[in-house]
N, C-alpha and C positions, 0 to 999 in steps of 0.2 A: 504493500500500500504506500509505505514514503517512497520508494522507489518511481511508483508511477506520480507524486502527490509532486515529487524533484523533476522528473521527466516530464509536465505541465508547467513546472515551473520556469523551466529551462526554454522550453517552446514557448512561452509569453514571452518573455525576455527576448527572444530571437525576434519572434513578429513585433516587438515594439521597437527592436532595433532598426527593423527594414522599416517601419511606417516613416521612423526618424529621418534614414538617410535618402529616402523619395522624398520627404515636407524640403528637405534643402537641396535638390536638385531643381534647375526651372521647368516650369511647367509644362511648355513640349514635353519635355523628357516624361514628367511626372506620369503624363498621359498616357506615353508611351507604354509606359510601365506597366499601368491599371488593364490597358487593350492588352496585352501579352499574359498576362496574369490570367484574367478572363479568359483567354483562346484556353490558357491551362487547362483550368478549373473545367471548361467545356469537352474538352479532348479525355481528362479524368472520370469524368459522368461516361464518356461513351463508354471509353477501356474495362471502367468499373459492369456496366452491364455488358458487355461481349463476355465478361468473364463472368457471370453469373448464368450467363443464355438469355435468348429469348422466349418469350409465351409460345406456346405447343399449341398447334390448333386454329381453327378459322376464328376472327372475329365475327362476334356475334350480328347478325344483318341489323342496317340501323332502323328504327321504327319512322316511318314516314307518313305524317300527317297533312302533309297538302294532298291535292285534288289529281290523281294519274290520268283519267279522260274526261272531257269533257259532257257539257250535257249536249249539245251540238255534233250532227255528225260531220266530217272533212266533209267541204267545200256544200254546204248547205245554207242557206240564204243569209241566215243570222249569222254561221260562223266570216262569209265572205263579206257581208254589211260590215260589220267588226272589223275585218282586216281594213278597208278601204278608209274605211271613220279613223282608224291608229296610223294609216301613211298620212292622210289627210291631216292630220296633228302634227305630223314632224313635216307637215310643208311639202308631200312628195302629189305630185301629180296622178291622179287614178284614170284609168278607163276600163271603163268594163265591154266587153265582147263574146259575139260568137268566133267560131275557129275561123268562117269566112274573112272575117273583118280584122284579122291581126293583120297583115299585112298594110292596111291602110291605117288603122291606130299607131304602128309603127314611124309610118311615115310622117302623122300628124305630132308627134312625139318628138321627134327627132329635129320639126323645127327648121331653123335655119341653117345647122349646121350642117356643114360642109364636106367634113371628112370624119369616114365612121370603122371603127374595126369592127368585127366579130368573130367567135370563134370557128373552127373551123368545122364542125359537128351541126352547125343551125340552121334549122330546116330551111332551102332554096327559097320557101317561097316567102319568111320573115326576110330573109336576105334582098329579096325584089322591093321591097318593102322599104329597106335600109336606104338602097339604091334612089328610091323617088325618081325625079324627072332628071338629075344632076350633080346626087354624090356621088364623091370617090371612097367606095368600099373596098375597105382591104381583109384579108382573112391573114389570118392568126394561125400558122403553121407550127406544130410545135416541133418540127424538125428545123425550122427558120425562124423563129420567132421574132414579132419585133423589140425592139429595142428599148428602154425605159424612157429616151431621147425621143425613140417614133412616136411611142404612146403618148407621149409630154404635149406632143403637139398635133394630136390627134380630138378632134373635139367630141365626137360621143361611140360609146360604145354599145352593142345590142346582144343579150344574152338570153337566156334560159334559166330557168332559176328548179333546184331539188323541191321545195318547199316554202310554204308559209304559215307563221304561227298568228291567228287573232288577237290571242288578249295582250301580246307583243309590236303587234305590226311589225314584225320580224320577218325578212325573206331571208332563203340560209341558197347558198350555190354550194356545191360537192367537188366541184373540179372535172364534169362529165365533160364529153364532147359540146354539147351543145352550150357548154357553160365558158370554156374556158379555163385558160391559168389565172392564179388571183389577179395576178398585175393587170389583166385586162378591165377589170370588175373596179380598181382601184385608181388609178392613173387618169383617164380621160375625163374630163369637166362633166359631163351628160351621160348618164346612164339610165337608158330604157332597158329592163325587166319584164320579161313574161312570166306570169306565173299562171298555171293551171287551176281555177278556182277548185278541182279534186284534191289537191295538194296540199290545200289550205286547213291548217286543225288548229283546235280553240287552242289548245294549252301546250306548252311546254313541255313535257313527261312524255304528251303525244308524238312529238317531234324529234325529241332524242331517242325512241325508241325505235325509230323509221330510219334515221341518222345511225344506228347502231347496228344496222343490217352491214351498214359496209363502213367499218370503222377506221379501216386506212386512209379513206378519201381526206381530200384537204378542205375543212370549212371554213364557208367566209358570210359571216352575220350581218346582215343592214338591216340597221332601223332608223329609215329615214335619210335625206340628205345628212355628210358627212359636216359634223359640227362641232365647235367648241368654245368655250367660256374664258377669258380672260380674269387676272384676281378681280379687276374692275367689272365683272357681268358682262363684260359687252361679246359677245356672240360673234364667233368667225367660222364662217362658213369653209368648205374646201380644205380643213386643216389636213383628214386622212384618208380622202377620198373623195370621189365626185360631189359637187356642190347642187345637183342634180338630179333627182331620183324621181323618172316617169314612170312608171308602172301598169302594165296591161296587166288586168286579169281576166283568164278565157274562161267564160260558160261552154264544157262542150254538150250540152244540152240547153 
């Protein structure tokens, strides 16, 4: 017992000694000291449990209390109302259609501008579409692809979209043919979007469960033109993405 009562005592001594000779080192250094101490103390914790092991066994599945479907089924009147009202809030343009009339939606979409990519998977006749009476459409080869420079000065682009979530006004692209690589989707000022009112589901849980059929693909989320907040509130537009966002949705009935 005085053994260990001396061996307490000796370690206080010790640690009172080092507090000492950090308070009269300057303060960089002090710093210094404290952040390396900490990496210790943290690398300590790990070592300590590697050598104890790990828990045996699956984690217990977590209890989940939100809503996993909706009361609405995909792409039914309330759930695609919904989607249109949530773009409509973040300022994106809607139009709703039958499958005859993308083509022409496209082209009223697209506006003035001039020069359009797409990728190279989309269907010929949204592409006739893109084209109008007098743009220059380019496709998006991924064996050539263009350049972050092309896209820069490329003024809109026309895609396909995996899905859409309602109570989000969220459109999510996979990276299909019809869709593109992201930078198409990101890059050019105007981004007109199809999305198939079928596609369209109220919630969340319904989406990534769809989304998890093919988990490799690469996803790319909008909700709304691409926007952002300054500390002052002031609102800029274009900051990670098209400043932009037209949006067809196809009834195909």
């Amino acid at each position: 017992m005085r053994k260990n009562r001396h061996a307490k005592m000796r370690h206080a001594d010790v640690h009172q000694a080092r507090i000492r000779q950090e308070h009269s080192l300057p303060e960089p250094w002090q710093e210094e000291i404290r952040s390396q101490q900490a990496k210790s103390d943290i690398f300590a914790k790990l070592r300590t449990s590697i050598q104890h092991g790990f828990p045996t066994g699956m984690p217990a599945a977590p209890t989940r209390h939100y809503r996993m479907s909706g009361a609405g089924d995909p792409g039914s009147d309330a759930v695609v109302a919904e989607m249109a009202q949530k773009l409509e809030d973040y300022t994106a343009v809607v139009r709703l259609v039958g499958v005859p009339d993308i083509p022409r939606a496209i082209d009223e979409l697209l506006g003035d501008a001039h020069t359009v990519v797409v990728p190279r998977g989309l269907p010929q006749q949204w592409s006739a579409g893109a084209h109008g009476t007098s743009r220059v459409v380019t496709v998006d080869e991924p064996a050539s692809p263009l350049s972050h420079d092309q896209l820069n000065r490329t003024d809109a682009v026309v895609t396909a979209s995996r899905l859409g979530i309602a109570s989000t006004g969220t459109i999510v692209l996979d990276g299909e043919p019809d869709q593109g690589r992201r930078a198409l989707s990101l890059v050019p000022d105007i981004h007109v979007c199809v999305l198939r009112a079928k596609d369209i589901y109220e919630l969340v849980p319904e989406a990534i469960a769809v989304l998890g059929e093919n988990p490799q693909r690469p996803t790319t989320w909008i909700a709304g033109p691409s926007a952002t907040s300054d500390i002052e509130l002031v609102r800029v537009n274009g900051v990670h993405g098209p400043r932009n966002l037209r949006v067809v949705i196809v009834k195909d009935a």
